[in-house]
SETORTOR-185463 format. One record per residue (C-alpha): residue number from 1; residue in three letters; x, y negated, z negated. Coordinates in nm, 2 decimals, decimal comma. Layout:
i|aa|x|y|z
NUM|ALA|X|Y|Z
...
END
This chain:
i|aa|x|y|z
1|UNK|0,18|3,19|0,28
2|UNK|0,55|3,38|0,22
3|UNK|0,68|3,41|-0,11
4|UNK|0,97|3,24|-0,04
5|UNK|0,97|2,94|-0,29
6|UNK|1,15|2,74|-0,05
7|UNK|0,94|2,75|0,29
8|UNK|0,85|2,46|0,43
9|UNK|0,51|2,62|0,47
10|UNK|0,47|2,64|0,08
11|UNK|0,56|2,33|-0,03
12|UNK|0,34|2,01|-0,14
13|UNK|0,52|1,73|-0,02
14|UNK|0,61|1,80|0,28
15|UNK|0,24|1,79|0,42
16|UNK|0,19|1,51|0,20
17|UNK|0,47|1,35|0,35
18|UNK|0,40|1,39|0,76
19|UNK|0,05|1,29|0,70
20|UNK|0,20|0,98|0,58
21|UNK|0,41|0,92|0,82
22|UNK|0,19|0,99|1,07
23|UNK|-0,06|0,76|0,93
24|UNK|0,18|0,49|0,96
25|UNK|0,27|0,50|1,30
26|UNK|-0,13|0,51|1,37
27|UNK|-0,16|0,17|1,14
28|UNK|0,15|-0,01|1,31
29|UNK|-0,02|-0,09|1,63
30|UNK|-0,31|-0,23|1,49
31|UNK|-0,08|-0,42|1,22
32|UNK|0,18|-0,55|1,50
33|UNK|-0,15|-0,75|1,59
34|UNK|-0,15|-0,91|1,25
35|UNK|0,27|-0,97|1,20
36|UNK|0,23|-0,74|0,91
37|UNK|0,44|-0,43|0,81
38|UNK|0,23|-0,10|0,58
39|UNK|0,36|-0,25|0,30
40|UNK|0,28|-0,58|0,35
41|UNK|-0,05|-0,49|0,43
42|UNK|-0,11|-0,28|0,11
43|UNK|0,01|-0,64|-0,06
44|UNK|-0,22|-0,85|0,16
45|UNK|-0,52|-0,55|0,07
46|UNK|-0,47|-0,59|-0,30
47|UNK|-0,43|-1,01|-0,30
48|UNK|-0,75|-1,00|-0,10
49|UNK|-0,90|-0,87|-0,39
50|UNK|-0,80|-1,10|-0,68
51|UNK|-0,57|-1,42|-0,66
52|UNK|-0,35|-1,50|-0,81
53|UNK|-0,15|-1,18|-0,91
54|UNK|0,21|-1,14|-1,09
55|UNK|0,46|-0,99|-0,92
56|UNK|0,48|-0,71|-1,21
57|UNK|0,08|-0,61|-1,20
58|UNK|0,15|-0,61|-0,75
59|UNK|0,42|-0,36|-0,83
60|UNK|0,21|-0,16|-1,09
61|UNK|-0,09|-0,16|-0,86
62|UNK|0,11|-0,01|-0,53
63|UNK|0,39|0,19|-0,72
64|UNK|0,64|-0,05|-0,59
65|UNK|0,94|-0,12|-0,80
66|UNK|1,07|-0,51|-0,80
67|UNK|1,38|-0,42|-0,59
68|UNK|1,12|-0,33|-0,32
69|UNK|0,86|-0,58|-0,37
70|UNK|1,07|-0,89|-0,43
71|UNK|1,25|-0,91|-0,06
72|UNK|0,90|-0,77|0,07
73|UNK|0,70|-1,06|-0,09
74|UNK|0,96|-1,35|0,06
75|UNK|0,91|-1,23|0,40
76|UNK|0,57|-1,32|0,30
77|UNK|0,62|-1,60|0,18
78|UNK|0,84|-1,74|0,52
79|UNK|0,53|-1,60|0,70
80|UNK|0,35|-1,83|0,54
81|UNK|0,08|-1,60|0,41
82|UNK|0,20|-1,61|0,03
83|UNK|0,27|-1,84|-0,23
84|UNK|0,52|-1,76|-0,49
85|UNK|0,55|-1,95|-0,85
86|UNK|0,66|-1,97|-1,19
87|UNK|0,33|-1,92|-1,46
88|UNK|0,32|-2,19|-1,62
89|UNK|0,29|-2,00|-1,97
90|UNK|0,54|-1,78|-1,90
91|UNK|0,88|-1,83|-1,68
92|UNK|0,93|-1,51|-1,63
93|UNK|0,66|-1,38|-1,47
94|UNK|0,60|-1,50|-1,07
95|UNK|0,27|-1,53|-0,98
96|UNK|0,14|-1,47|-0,62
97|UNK|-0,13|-1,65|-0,42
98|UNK|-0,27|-1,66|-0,09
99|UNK|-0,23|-1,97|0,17
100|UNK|-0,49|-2,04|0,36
101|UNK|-0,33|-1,85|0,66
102|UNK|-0,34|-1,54|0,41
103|UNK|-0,70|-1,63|0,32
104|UNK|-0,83|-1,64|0,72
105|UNK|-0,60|-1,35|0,84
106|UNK|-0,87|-1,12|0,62
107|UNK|-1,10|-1,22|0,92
108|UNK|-0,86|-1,03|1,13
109|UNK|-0,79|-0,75|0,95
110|UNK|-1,13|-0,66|0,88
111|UNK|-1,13|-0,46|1,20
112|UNK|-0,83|-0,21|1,09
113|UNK|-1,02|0,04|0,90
114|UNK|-1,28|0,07|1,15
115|UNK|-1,00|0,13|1,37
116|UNK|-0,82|0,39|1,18
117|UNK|-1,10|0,61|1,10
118|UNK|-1,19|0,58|1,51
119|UNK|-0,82|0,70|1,57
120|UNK|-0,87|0,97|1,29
121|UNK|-1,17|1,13|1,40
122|UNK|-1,33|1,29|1,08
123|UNK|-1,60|1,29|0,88
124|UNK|-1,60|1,01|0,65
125|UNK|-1,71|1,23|0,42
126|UNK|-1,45|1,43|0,43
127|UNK|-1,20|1,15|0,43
128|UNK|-1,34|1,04|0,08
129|UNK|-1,31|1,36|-0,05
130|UNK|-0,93|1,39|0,05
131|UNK|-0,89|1,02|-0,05
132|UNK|-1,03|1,11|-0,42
133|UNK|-0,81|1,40|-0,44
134|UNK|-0,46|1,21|-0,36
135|UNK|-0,56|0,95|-0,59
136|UNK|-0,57|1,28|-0,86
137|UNK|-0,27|1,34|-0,73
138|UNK|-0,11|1,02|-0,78
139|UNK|-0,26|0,98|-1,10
140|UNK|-0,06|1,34|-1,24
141|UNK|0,26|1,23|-1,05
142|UNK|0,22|0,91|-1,23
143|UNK|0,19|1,07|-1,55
144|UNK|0,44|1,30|-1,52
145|UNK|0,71|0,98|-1,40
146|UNK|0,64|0,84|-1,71
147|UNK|0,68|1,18|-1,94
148|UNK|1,08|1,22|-1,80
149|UNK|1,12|0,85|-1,87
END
């Protein structure tokens, strides 16, 4: 490690950053097979959990502003995979389900992790111990997002 401030070999994000990427073009094969983009995905991931979810606590959940996640979730919806409506206590807030066709492509999609941690080749040990550590991460860049607001 230099001292120069401004290596690339010294800074945070850019590791951060071609990992992702990386892991992205591992996952699109494997979610070409489904019709689903990452992001979609990551919705499909959290609906699969809990339905129905508002569009705000989807957003909160993935770190997804409504400018990203609005277009995202009608692509969805033409899919067929999503439903999108009104609550009924509250106009403002747009609730998303699951069709049935999002409901059964879960079936399909259970073989992607499996998948992933074939194509990654390490110790699943290991990968929890990096996965708990970015979600640190992502919990201190949260915060400090919400300090400068």
């Amino acid at each position: 490690m230099t001292d120069d401030l401004l290596a690339l070999d010294n800074q945070l994000c850019f590791p951060i950053y071609a990992a992702s990427n990386m892991l992205n073009r591992l996952y699109r094969p494997l979610l070409d097979e489904l019709g689903l983009t990452y992001p979609q995905y990551l919705v499909m991931l959290v609906l699969w959990q809990s339905t129905p979810r508002s569009v705000g606590e989807l957003g909160h959940t993935l770190y997804l502003d409504s400018g990203t996640l609005t277009p995202l979730l009608k692509r969805m919806e033409a899919q067929g995979l999503i439903r999108r409506q009104r609550a009924p206590d509250d106009e403002r807030r747009v609730l998303i389900t699951l069709t049935e066709a999002g409901h059964t492509l879960r079936e399909r999609a259970n073989a992607v992790p499996n998948a992933m941690l074939c194509k990654i080749d390490t110790p699943s040990g290991e990968l929890a111990q990096l996965r708990e550590q970015l979600k640190g991460l992502t919990q201190k860049l949260d915060q400090a997002l919400a300090r400068r607001q």
